[in-house]
C-alpha positions in Angstrom: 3.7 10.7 -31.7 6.0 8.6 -33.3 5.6 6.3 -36.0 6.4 2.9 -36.7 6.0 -0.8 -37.7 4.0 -1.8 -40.5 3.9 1.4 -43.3 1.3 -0.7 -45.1 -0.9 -0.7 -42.2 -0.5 3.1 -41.5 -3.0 5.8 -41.3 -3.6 9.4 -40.5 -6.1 10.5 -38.3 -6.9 13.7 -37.4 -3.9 15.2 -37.1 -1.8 12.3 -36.1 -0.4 9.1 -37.4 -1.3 5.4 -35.7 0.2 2.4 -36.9 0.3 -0.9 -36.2 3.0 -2.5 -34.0 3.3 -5.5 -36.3 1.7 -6.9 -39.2 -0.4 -8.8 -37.3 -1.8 -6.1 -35.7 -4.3 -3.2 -37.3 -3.7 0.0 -35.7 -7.6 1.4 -34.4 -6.8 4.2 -32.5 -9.5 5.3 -30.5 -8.3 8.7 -28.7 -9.0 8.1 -25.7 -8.3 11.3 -23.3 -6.7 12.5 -26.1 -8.7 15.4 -26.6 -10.4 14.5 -30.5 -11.2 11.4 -31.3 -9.5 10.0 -34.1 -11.9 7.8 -35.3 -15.1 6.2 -34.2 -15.5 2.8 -33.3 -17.9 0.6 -33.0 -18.9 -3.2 -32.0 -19.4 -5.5 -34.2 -23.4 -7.0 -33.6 -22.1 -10.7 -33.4 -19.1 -9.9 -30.8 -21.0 -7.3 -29.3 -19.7 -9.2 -25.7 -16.2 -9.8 -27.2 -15.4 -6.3 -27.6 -14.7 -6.6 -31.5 -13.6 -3.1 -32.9 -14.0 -2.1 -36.4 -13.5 1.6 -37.4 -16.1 3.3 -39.4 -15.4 3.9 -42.2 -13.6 1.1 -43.0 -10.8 0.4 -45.1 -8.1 -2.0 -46.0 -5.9 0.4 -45.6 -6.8 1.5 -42.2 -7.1 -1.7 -41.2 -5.4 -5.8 -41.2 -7.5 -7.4 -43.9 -7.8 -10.7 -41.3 -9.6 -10.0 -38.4 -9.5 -13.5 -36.2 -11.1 -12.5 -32.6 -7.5 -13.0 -30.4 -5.9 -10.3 -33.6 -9.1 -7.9 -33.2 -8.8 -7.7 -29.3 -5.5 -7.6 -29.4 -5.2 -4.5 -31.7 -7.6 -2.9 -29.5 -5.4 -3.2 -26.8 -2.0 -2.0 -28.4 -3.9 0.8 -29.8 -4.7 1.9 -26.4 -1.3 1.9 -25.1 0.0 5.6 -26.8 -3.0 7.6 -25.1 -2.7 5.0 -21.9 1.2 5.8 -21.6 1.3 9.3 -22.2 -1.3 10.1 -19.3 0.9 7.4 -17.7 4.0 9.3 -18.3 2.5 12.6 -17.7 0.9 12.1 -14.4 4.5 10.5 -13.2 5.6 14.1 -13.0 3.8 15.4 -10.3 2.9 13.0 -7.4 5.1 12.5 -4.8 5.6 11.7 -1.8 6.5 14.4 1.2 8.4 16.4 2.0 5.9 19.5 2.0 8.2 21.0 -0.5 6.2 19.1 -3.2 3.1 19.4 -1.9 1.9 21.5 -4.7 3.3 18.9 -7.0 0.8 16.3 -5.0 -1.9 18.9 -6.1 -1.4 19.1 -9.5 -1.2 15.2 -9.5 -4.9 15.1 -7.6 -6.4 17.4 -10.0 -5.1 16.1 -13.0 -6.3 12.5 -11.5 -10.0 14.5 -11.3 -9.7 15.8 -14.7 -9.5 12.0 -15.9 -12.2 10.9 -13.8 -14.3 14.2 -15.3 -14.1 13.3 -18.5 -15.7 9.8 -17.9 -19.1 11.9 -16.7 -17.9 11.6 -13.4 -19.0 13.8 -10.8 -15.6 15.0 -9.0 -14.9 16.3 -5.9 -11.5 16.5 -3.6 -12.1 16.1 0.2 -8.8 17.1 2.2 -9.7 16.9 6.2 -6.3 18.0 7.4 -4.5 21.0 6.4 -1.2 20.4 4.4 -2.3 16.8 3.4 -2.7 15.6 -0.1 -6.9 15.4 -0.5 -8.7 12.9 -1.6 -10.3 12.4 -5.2 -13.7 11.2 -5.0 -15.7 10.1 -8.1 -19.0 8.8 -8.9 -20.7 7.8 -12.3 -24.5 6.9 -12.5 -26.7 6.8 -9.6 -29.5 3.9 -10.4 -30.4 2.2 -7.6 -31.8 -0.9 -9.7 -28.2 -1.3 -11.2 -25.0 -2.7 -9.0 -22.3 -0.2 -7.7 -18.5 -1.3 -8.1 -16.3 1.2 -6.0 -12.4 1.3 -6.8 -9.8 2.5 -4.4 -6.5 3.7 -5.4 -3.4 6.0 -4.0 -2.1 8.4 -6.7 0.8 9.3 -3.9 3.8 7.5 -4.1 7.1 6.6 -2.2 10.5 9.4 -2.4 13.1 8.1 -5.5 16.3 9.2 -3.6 18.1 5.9 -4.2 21.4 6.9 -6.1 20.8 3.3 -8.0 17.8 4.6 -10.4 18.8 4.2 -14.5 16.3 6.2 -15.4 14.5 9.4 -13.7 12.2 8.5 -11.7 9.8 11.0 -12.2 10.1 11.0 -15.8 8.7 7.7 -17.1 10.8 5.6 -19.3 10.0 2.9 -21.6 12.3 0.5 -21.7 12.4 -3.4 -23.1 9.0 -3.4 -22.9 8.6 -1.9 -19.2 7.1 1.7 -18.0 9.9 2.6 -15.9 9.4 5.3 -12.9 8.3 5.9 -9.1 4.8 4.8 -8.8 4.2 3.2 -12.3 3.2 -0.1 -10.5 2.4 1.2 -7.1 -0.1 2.6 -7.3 -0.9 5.5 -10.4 -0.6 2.4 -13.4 -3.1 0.4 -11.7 -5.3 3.4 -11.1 -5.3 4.4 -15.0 -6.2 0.8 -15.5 -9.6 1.1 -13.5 -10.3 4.2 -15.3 -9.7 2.7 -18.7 -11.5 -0.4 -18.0 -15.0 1.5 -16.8 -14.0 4.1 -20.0 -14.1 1.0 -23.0 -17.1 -0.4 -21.2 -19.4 2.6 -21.2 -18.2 3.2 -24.6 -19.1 -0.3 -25.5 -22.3 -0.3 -24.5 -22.8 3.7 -25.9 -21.9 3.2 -29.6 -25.0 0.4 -29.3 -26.9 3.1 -27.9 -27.7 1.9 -24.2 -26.2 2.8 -21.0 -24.5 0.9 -19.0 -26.8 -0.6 -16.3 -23.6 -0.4 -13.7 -22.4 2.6 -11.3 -19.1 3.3 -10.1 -17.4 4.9 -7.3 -14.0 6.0 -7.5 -12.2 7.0 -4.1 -8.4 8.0 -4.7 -6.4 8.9 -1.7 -2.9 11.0 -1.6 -1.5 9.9 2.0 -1.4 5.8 1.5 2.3 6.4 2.0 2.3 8.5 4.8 -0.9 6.5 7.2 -3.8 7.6 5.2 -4.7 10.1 7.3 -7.9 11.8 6.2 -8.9 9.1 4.2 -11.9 7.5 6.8 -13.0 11.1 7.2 -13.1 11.6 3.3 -15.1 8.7 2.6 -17.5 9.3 5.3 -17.7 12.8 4.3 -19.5 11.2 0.5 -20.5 8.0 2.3 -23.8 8.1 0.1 -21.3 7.8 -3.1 -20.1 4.8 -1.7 -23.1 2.7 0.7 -24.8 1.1 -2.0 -21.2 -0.4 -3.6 -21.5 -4.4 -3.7 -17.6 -4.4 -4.2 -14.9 -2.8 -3.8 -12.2 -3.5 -6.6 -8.1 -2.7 -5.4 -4.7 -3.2 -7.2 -2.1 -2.4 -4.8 -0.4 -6.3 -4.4 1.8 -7.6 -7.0 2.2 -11.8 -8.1 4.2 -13.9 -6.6 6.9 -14.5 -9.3 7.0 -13.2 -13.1 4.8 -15.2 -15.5 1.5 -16.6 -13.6 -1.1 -13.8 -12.6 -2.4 -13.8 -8.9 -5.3 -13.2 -7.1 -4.5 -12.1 -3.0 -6.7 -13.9 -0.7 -4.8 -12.5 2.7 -2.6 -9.4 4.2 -1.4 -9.5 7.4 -1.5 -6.8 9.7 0.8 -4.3 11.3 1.7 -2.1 14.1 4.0 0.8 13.9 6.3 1.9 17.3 8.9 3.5 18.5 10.6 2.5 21.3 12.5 5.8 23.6 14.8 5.9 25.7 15.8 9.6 27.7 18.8 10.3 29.7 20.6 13.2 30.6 19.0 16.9 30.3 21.5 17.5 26.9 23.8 15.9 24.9 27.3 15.0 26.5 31.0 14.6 25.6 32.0 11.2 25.4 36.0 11.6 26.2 34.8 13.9 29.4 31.6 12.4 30.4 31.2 8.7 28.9 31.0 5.6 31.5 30.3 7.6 34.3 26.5 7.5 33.7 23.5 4.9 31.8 23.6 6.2 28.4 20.0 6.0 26.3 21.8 4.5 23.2 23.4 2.0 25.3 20.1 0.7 26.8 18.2 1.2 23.5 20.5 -1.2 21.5 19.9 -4.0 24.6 16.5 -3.2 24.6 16.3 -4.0 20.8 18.7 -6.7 21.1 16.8 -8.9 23.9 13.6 -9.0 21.0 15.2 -11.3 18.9 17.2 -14.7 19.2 19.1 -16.6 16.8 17.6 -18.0 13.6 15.1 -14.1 13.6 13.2 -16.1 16.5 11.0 -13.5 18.5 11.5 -14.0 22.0 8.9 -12.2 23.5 6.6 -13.7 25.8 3.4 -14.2 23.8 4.1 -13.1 20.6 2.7 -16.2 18.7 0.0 -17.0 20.1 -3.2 -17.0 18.5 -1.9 -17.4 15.1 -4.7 -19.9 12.9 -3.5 -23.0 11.4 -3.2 -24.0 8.2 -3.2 -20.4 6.7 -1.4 -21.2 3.8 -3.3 -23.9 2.8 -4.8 -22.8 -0.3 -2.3 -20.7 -1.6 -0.2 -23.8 -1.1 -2.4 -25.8 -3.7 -1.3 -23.8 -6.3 2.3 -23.4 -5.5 3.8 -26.6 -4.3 4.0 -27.6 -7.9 4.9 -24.0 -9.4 7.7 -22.5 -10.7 6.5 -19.3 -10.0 8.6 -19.2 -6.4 11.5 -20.9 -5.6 14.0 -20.5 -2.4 17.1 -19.6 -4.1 15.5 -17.2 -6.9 13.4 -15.4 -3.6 17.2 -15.5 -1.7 18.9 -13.9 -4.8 16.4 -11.4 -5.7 16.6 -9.9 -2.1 20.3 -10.1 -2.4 21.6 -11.9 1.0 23.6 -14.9 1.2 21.8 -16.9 3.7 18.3 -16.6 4.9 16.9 -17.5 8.3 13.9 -19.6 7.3 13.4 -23.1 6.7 15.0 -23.5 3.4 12.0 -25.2 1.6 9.4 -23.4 0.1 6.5 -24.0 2.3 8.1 -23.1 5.1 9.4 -20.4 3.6 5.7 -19.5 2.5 4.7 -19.5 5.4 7.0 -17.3 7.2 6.7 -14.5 4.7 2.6 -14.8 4.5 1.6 -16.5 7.7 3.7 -15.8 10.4 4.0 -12.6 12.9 7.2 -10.9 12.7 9.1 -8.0 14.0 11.5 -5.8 12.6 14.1 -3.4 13.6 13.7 -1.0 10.7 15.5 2.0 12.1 17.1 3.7 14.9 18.1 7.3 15.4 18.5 10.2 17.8 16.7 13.2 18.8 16.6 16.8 19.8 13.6 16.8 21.5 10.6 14.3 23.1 7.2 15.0 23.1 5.0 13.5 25.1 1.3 14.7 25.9 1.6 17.9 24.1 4.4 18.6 26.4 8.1 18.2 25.4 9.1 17.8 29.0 7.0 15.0 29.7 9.5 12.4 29.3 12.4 14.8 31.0 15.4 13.0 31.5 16.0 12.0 35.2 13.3 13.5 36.9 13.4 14.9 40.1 11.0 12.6 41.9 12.9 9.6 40.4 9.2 8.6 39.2 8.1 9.2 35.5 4.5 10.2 34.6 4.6 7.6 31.4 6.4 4.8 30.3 8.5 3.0 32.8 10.1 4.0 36.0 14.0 3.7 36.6 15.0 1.6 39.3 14.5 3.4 42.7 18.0 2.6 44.2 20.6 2.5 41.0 23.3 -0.2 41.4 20.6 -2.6 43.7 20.3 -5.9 42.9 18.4 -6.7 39.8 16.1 -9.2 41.8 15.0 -6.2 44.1 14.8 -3.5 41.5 12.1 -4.7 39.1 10.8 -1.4 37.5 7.6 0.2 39.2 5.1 1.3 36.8 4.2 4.0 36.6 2.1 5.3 33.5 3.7 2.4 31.8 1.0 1.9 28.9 2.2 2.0 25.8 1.6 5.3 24.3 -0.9 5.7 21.1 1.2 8.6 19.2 -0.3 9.1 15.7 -2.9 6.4 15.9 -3.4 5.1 12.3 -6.5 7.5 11.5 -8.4 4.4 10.6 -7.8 2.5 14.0 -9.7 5.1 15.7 -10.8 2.3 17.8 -7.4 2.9 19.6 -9.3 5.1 22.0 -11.2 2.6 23.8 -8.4 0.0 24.4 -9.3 -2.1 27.1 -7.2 -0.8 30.5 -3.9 -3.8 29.6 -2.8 -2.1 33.0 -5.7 -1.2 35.6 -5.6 2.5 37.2 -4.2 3.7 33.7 -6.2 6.3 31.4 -7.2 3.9 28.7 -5.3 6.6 26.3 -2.6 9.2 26.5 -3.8 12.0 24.3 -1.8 13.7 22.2 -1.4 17.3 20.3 -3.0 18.1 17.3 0.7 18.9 16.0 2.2 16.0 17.7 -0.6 13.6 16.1 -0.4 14.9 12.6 3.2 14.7 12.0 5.0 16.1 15.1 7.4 18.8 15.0 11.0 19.0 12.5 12.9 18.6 15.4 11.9 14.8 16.4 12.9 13.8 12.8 16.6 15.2 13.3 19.0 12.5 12.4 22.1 11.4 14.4 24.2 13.2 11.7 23.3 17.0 12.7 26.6 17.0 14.4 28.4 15.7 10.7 32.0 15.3 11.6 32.1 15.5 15.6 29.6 13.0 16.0 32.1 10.0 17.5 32.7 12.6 20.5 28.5 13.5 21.1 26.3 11.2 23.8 22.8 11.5 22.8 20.3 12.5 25.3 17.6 10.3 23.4 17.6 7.5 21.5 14.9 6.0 19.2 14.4 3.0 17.9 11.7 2.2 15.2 9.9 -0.8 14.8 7.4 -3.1 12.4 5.4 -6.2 13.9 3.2 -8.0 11.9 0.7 -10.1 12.7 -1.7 -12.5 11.4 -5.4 -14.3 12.2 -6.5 -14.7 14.5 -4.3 -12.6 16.1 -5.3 -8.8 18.4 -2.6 -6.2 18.2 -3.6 -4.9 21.4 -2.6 -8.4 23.4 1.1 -7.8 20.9 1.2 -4.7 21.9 1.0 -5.6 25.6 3.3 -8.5 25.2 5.8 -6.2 24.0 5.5 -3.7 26.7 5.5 -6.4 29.5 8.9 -7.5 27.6 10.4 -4.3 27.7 9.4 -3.4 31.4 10.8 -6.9 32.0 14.5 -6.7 30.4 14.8 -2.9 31.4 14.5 -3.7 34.9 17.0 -5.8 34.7 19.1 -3.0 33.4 19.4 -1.1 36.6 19.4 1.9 34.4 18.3 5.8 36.1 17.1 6.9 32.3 13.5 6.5 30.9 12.0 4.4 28.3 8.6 4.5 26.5 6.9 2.8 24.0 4.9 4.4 21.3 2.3 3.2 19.3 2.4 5.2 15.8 -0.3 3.2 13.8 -2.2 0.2 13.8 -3.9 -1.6 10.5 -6.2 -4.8 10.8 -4.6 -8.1 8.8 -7.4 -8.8 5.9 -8.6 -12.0 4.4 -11.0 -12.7 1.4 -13.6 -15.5 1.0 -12.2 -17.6 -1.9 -15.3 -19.3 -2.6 -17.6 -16.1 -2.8 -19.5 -15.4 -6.1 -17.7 -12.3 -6.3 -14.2 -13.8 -6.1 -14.7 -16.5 -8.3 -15.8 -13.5 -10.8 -12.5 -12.5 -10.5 -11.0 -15.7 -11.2 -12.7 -15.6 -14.1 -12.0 -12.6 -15.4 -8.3 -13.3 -14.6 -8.7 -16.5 -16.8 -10.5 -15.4 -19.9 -7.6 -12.7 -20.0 -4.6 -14.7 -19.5 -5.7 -18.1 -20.4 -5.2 -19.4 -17.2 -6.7 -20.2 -13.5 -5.2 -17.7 -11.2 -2.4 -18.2 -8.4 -4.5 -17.8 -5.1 -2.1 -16.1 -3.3 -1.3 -14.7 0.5 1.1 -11.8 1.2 3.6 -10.9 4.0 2.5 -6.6 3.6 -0.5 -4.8 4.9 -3.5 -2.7 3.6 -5.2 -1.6 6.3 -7.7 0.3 4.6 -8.9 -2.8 3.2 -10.8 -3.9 5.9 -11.6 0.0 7.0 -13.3 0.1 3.5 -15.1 -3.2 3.7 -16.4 -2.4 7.7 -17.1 1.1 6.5 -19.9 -0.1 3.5 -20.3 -3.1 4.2 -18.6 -4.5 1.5 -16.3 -7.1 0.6 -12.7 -5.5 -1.5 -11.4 -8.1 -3.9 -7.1 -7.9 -4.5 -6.4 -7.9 -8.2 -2.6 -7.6 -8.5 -1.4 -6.4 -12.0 2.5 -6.2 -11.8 5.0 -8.9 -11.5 7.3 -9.2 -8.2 10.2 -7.6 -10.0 8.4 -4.2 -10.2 10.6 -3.2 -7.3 7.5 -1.1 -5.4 9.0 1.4 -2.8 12.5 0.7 -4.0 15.0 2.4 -7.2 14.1 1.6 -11.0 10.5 0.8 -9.6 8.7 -0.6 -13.4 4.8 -2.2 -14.7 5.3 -4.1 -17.6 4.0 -2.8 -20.5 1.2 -6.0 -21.3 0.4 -6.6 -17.5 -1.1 -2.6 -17.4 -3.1 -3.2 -20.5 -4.4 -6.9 -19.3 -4.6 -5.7 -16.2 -7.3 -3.4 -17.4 -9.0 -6.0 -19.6 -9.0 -8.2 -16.4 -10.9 -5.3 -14.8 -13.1 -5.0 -17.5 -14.0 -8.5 -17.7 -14.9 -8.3 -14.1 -17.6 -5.5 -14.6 -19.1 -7.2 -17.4 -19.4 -10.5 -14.5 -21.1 -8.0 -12.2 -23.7 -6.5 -15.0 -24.0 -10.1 -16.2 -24.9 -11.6 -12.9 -27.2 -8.5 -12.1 -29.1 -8.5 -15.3 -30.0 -12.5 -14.8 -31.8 -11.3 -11.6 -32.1 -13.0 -8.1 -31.1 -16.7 -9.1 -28.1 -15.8 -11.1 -27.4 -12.8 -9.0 -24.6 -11.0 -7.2 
């Protein structure tokens, strides 16, 4: 460990050296996870509530002679931050996302997660459904059904770091200017240590004075957030009686709206996930001795895509915002119209275009982001291969009958007039590929088009990730690919949508759009739209007990009322969680909107991950507070 600041203010303990980081700090270390515990701490009887620290024995030299109550909390904290950052650091090693190559890695990252949770007095177990997926850590401390359960949720997986733009590795975690620097250190392993710390200082606090804590916990750590979460609703209902008496359910996985003001998140939209295919000829063709003379399935994809958007980013499909509640943004909008946390031409920079398509104010701008459906092209690619109902045939290009078995007929006389070739449906439901695995709901969708099955069903294989050869790029031909036709084309797409709104009626909206505008294509090749996942938009109750808790946790921390805040992303297993016990999950973003989640030189702050935890802590000492003054002052 290296040593620094203050020599006057330098100890030994145990084998190593703490220090204090200025001179208005005292270094008192508590070793934490560290494996020996450097020295022992304990609360002073007056600030027993404050969390006051003083080390035993005592010392001027081990410790700042002035001890005001901001200094003594304060060097609390810092002294934390060498045990916090190492596991921090350590743990950034191994968790990744897919490919199965690091699978193991994911492994090592889960158990080394349960190892952490274990040495709290945790019982630990890892549930893993699926073969090949990343499990799920499951914890549970205390089981005292006169005291109130707080469950957290975290995802120790993270996103792939193969941006050439990264200063630093990504999976070796860099301090740097007074940010943790690496691929998950906001989203999501930094908040995760931050739960784990702020339930460890409690039940020490209330140890050392010889009690235990009247509070249980619930810990429930998924590996597949990433990659649809699948396993995750079988997981917890696996341990659902770890988890059915929890009054709250605590989460970290938004981030504020700008760089100084922390946030609470009131509201996520939702989100669908679809692919939209189009199938021509039986194989690839040459385009100098075969091109024109046939429809080709890029050609109609790209129209197809094209005819969902007008100018401005305006989605033109029939139906697509209806339903959407008023005055959404109205509280966040409190709290912002007189902020400098967001402005139009800082957002505009930051995402690095020169013009955007919204309003250029900031409520309307607000309110595009947060409150509005949208729909995004977000990739497009060919295939190999198309499988359909366990059968790669199923969509075969240019069938023999002229009549598809799902998605949408072609025309029955090519080169008719478009008024007399409207496309006959056939199958034409959009298929449910890899259902999110908590929108197993999907099954019962109402019949959108009568005489339909009300689902296509799908492979075990084809649901849980499909085969290699669906995920080949258009580049597997590398330099001949100007003079290659694709039999398939795929086009990938995001909608999000908001309350009030039902993805199935979007989801039908968009299929009646597509039937519409291929029609009028007059094209022999087949198209099909397929449902990936589905996740529910989420909302809190502002004026709950248990969120203004939270508010003031976030105050006493921070000095200041929190930003209530929407956001434009989604968390579907938010509202799984909260349908699944019954209880409501409370957004507590830690990290800052720089942190640059999902994309290269991804960072936490250094002081948001350690008041971050405090904030945390503070909220558990709301919860036992409001338990212990019974039904009047209760949660």
């Amino acid at each position: 460990m290296p040593v620094g600041g203050c020599a006057k203010h330098r100890f030994v303990c145990k084998g190593y050296q703490s220090w204090c980081l200025t001179k208005q700090y005292c270094e008192l270390s508590p070793g934490v996870f560290a494996g020996n515990a450097s020295v022992v701490l304990i609360p002073s009887q007056q600030h027993f509530r404050k969390r006051l620290w003083y080390p035993v024995p005592y010392s001027k030299e081990a410790a700042c002679p002035e001890h005001s109550t901001a200094h003594m909390l304060d060097c609390y904290n810092l002294c934390q931050l060498p045990h916090y950052q190492a596991h921090l650091h350590t743990w950034n090693m191994f968790t990744l996302l897919i490919p199965q190559a690091y699978h193991d890695e994911c492994l090592r990252g889960a158990k080394y997660l349960s190892r952490l949770l274990e040495a709290l007095g945790a019982e630990v177990k890892m549930a893993q459904p699926y073969e090949g997926k990343n499990p799920v850590v499951l914890g549970r401390l205390g089981h005292n059904p006169a005291y109130p359960t707080v469950a957290f949720y975290g995802h120790y997986d993270v996103q792939p770091a193969e941006e050439p733009d990264w200063k630093t590795d990504p999976f070796e975690m860099t301090a740097v200017d007074g940010y943790l620097c690496g691929r998950g250190t906001s989203d999501n392993k930094g908040p995760i240590l931050a739960f784990i710390y702020a339930v460890k200082e409690m039940l020490d606090c209330w140890r050392v004075s010889g009690a235990v804590a009247p509070i249980n916990v619930a810990f429930a750590f998924e590996g597949e957030e990433e990659n649809g979460s699948l396993g995750f609703q079988e997981s917890l209902a696996g341990s659902l009686d770890w988890f059915s008496d929890a009054m709250l359910v605590v989460i970290s996985n938004t981030v504020w709206v700008g760089e100084n003001k922390p946030c609470l998140t009131y509201g996520m939209r939702g989100m669908v996930t679809a692919s939209l295919v189009v199938a021509g000829p039986e194989r690839d063709l040459h385009s100098g001795n075969d091109g024109g003379v046939f429809s080709e399935p890029m050609t109609d994809l790209v129209q197809l895509l094209g005819s969902l958007q007008g100018p401005g980013g305006k989605i033109i499909v029939p139906g697509f915002y209806s339903n959407v509640r008023p005055q959404l943004l109205g509280l966040a909008w409190q709290g912002l119209q007189n902020s400098e946390e967001f402005s139009v031409d800082s957002y505009r920079q930051a995402i690095g275009v020169p013009k955007l398509t919204a309003p250029p104010n900031t409520h309307d701008l607000l309110q595009k982001r947060w409150c509005s459906p949208t729909l995004s092209i977000v990739d497009v690619r060919t295939i190999t291969s198309v499988r359909t109902n366990g059968n790669s045939n199923s969509l075969a290009p240019y069938p023999s009958s002229q009549a598809a078995t799902t998605g949408v007929r072609p025309s029955s006389a090519p080169g008719a007039a478009a008024a007399s070739t409207t496309a006959v449906v056939g199958s034409n439901k959009p298929r449910y590929l890899a259902g999110c695995p908590y929108s197993s709901h999907l099954v019962d969708v109402p019949q959108l088009w009568p005489g339909l099955p009300s689902v296509v069903h799908v492979s075990h294989t084809e649901k849980h990730g499909g085969s290699a050869a669906e995920e080949r790029s258009c580049y597997r031909f590398g330099p001949t690919r100007f003079s290659v036709i694709p039999k398939v084309a795929v086009g990938k797409i995001s909608l999000r949508f908001v309350p009030e709104q039902d993805h199935e009626m979007l989801i039908g909206c968009l299929q009646q759009h597509i039937e519409a505008r291929f029609a009028e294509l007059v094209s022999a090749n087949r198209v099909e739209l397929q449902v990936h996942s589905v996740g529910d938009w989420w909302e809190a109750d502002p004026q709950s007990q248990l969120f203004q808790m939270a508010e003031r946790a976030v105050r006493r921390e921070w000095g200041v009322p929190p930003l209530y805040v929407r956001e434009g992303g989604t968390m579907p297993v938010a509202s799984l969680i909260e349908k699944m016990l019954g209880a409501p999950a409370l957004m507590i973003p830690m990290g800052q909107s720089s942190d640059n989640c999902h994309l290269a030189n991804e960072r936490l702050r250094r002081i948001n991950l350690i008041k971050g935890k405090n904030v945390v802590r503070h909220l558990l000492e709301e919860v036992v507070a409001a338990s212990v003054q019974g039904p009047s002052g209760g949660v």
